[in-house]
N, C-alpha and C positions, 0 to 999 in steps of 0.2 A: 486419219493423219495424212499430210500431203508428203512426209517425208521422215525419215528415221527421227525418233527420241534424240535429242542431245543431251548431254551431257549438262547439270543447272549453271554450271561456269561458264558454258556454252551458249547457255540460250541468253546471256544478260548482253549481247552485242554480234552481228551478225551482217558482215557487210553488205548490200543489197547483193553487190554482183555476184558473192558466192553463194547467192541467196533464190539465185535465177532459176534452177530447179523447182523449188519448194513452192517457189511464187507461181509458176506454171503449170505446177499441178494445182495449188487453189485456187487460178483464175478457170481451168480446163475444168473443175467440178461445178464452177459460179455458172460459167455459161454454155454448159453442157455440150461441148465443142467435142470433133476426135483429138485435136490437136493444141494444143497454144506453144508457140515458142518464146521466147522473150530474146531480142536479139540485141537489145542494147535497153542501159541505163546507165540515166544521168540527173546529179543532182542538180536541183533548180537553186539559184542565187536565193539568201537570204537564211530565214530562219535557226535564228540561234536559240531557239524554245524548240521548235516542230523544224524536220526536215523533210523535202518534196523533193520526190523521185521521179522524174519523164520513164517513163517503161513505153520503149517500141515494142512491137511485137507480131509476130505473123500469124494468124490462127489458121484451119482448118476445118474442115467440116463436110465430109463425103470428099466430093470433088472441087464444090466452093472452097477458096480461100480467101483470106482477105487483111490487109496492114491494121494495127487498130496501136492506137496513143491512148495512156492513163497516167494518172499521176496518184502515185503512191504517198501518203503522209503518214510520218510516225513521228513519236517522240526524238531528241538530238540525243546522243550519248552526253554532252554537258549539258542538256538542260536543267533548270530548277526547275522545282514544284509548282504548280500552277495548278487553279483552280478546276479546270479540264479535261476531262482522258479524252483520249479518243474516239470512246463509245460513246460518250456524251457529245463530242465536237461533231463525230457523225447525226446523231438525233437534232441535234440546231441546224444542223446544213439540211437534213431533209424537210425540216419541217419548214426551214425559210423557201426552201425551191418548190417546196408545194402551196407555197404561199403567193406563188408566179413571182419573187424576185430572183433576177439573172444573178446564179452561181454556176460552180462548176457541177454537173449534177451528181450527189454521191451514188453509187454504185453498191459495194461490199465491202463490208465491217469483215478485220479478220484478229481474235482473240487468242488464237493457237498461236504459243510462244515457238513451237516448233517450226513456226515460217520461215519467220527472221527474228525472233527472240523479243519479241516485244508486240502489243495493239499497234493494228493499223487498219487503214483505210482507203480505197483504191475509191477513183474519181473521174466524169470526167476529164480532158485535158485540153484546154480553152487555147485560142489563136489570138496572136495580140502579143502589146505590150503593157507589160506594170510601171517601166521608167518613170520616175516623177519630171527628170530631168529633159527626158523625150517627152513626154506628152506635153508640155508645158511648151515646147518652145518649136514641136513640129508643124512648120509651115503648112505642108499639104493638113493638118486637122482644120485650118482658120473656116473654112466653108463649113464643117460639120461641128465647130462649138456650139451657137447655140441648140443644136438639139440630141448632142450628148450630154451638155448641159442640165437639160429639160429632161434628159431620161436618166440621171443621177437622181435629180431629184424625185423621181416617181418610182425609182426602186427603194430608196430610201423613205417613203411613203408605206410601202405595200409592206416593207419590213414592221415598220408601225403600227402594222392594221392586228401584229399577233401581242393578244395580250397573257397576262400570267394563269389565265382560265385554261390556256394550251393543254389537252390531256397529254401530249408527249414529252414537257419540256419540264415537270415534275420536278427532276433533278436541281436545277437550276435552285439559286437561294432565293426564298421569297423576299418581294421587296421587301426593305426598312420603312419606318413610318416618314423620317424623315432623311431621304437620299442625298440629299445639296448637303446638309449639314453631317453628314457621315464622310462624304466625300471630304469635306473642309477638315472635319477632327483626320483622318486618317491622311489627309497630306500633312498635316502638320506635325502627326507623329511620325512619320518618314521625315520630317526637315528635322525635328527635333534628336534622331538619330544620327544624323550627321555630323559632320567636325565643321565649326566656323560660325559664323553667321550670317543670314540673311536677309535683311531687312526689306527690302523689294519683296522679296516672296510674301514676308508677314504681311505687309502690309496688302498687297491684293487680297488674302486668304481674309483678310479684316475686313475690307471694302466689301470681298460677297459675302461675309454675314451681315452687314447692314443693310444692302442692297439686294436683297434675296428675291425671288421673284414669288407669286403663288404658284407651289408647282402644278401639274399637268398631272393626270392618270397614268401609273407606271405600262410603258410597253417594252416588246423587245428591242434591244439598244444592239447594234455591232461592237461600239466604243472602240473602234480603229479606221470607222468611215474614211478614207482620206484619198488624196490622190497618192499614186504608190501601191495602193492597198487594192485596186481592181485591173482589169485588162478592157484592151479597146482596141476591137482590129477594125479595119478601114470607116473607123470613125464612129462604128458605133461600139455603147457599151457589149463586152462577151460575157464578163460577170466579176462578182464581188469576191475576194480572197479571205484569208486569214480569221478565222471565224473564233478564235481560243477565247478573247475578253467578253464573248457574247452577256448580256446580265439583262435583267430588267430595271428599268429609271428613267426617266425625265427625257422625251425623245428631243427634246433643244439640244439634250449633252452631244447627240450624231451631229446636228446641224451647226453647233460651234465648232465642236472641233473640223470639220468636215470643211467648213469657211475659215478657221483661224489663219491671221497673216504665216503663222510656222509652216504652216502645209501647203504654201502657195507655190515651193521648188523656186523652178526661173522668173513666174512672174507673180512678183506682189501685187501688184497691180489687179489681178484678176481674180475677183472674194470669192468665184466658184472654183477653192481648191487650184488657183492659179491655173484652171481651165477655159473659166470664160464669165460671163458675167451674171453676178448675183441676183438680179430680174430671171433670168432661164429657171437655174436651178430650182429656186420660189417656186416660181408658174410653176416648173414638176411637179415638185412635193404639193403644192395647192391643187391642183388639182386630183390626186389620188387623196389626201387627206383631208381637205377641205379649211386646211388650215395653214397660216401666214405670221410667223416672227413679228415682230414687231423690230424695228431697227435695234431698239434698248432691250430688247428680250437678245436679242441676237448676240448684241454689243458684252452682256451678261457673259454668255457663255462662250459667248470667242475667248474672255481675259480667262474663266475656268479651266478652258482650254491649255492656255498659256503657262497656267499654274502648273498643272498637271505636270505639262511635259517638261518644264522647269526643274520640278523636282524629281522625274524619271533622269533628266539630262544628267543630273547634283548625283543620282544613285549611279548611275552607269562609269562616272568619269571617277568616284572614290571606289567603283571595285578596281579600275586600273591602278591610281595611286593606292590605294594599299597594297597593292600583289596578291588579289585575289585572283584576278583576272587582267593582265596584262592584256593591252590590245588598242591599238592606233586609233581604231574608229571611237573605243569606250571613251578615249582621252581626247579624242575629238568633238564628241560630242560632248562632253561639260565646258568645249571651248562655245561651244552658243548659248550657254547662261545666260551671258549681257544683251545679246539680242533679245531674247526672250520677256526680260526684266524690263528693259525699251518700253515692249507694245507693253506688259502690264501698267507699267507708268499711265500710259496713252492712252491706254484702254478706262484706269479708273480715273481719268482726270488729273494724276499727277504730275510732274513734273520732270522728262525723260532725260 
């Protein structure tokens, strides 16, 4: 044990900082150090599923010493259920970084509720920014898009190279026979739980059952590709974040959403993720997978894309309005519906 039993009323939340003990002795056991101190923690923006903890800290070691940064991830006290622990979100990150795509590299699984009262998992801790809104619109990047560009694309490739034969990745659901058409029935039972009606969403969800494509051999999918979703210090990619929706399907579903106008931040303009242009990113991914979109394959899962997050927008903005969850950004975000419903217009031919 790294620290006294608590009490089980105890161990169900555990702020990090009073946490800073217990944490120091299971990093001092992980890397067999005389010392580790922990001299500050701080949470990282975002995560209202997972929360990410910066842990500074000083270690020890004879007379060597030396500063060291990690990033703690556990579950959020309000999060919902989700299909993921931690132990699992651990084995997808290792098995993607040994698959040579840039993440943060995991480190130490810790299952002892006596930590901090919950699974976690310590990581490295990347330099960089995640801003969508920064990276889209930072002058000094304009020299190095296209071949951050080019190198999204080729991690986003090597992600693909891992299929469902993985011995470590077991856990995970096996593919369904058929993924597109699962994906269509379960957004539509999400719409159909809702108060109102939608008629833009139906009818996209209609257009990709008639316009289906022949799918592809399932691999491992991220399904939060996006800009936002990695970091990039002095222009090149540092690595891939947020690993929870990992699943296996149709590796287009990374590539739309990963290009849909939704995700482009400041500039629409720019199909790579409103980083730069959609020729780079291709060359990446073609060249580690040997394999090229077709525009209409593409065009496909940009509007899937749309769908999706249309109906995440519709769930997030009615837990506000009902008082599930009160909260500015939920009720902000169902205000980008009509945008959303736009591109599907546009996207299937109709009439925006």
């Amino acid at each position: 044990m790294y620290s006294k039993a608590l009490p089980e009323s105890e161990l169900a939340r555990i702020d990090i900082p009073d946490a800073h003990p217990a944490l120091a002795g299971f990093l001092r056991e992980r890397l067999g150090y005389e010392e580790v101190r922990i001299e500050r923690s701080e949470r990282l923006s975002g995560g209202a599923i997972q929360e990410n903890w910066l842990l500074s800290a000083r270690v020890r070691n004879g007379s060597w010493q030396a500063e060291r940064r990690w990033v703690l991830r556990t579950d959020a006290p309000s999060s919902v259920a989700v299909s993921m622990s931690r132990e699992q979100e651990f084995a997808v990150l290792s098995a993607v970084h040994q698959a040579g795509v840039k993440v943060p590299r995991p480190l130490w699984l810790c299952r002892d509720p006596a930590v901090i009262g919950g699974d976690f998992f310590v990581m490295q801790a990347l330099g960089g920014s995640a801003s969508g809104h920064r990276l889209t619109t930072d002058r000094e990047l304009e020299p190095a898009r296209a071949g951050l560009c080019r190198e999204l694309g080729s991690n986003l490739a090597m992600l693909h190279r891992i299929t469902p034969a993985h011995p470590n990745l077991g856990f995970l659901p096996a593919p369904v026979a058929d993924p597109l058409q699962a994906s269509i029935d379960q957004y539509r039972q999400y719409l159909d739980a809702l108060p109102g009606s939608h008629p833009v969403i139906e009818w996209g969800l209609r257009w990709c059952e008639l316009n289906r494509p022949e799918p592809l051999p399932a691999k491992l999918l991220h399904r939060d590709f996006r800009t936002g979703n990695y970091m990039v210090e002095d222009g090149r990619l540092s690595g891939v974040l947020d690993w929870e929706f990992t699943g296996w399907g149709d590796p287009r579903e990374d590539l739309g959403w990963f290009t849909a106008r939704c995700w482009r931040f400041a500039r629409p303009d720019r199909e790579a993720g409103g980083m730069g242009e959609l020729a780079d990113f291709l060359d990446g991914y073609q060249d580690f997978s040997g394999y090229r979109p077709s525009s209409e394959e593409l065009r496909f899962w940009q509007l899937l894309a749309h769908l999706r997050w249309a109906v995440v927008a519709l769930q997030q903005a009615q837990r506000h309005l009902s008082g599930q969850q009160r909260s500015l950004e939920l009720a902000l975000t169902g205000c980008m519906v009509p945008e959303l419903e736009h591109e599907i217009l546009a996207l299937s031919g109709g009439k925006p």
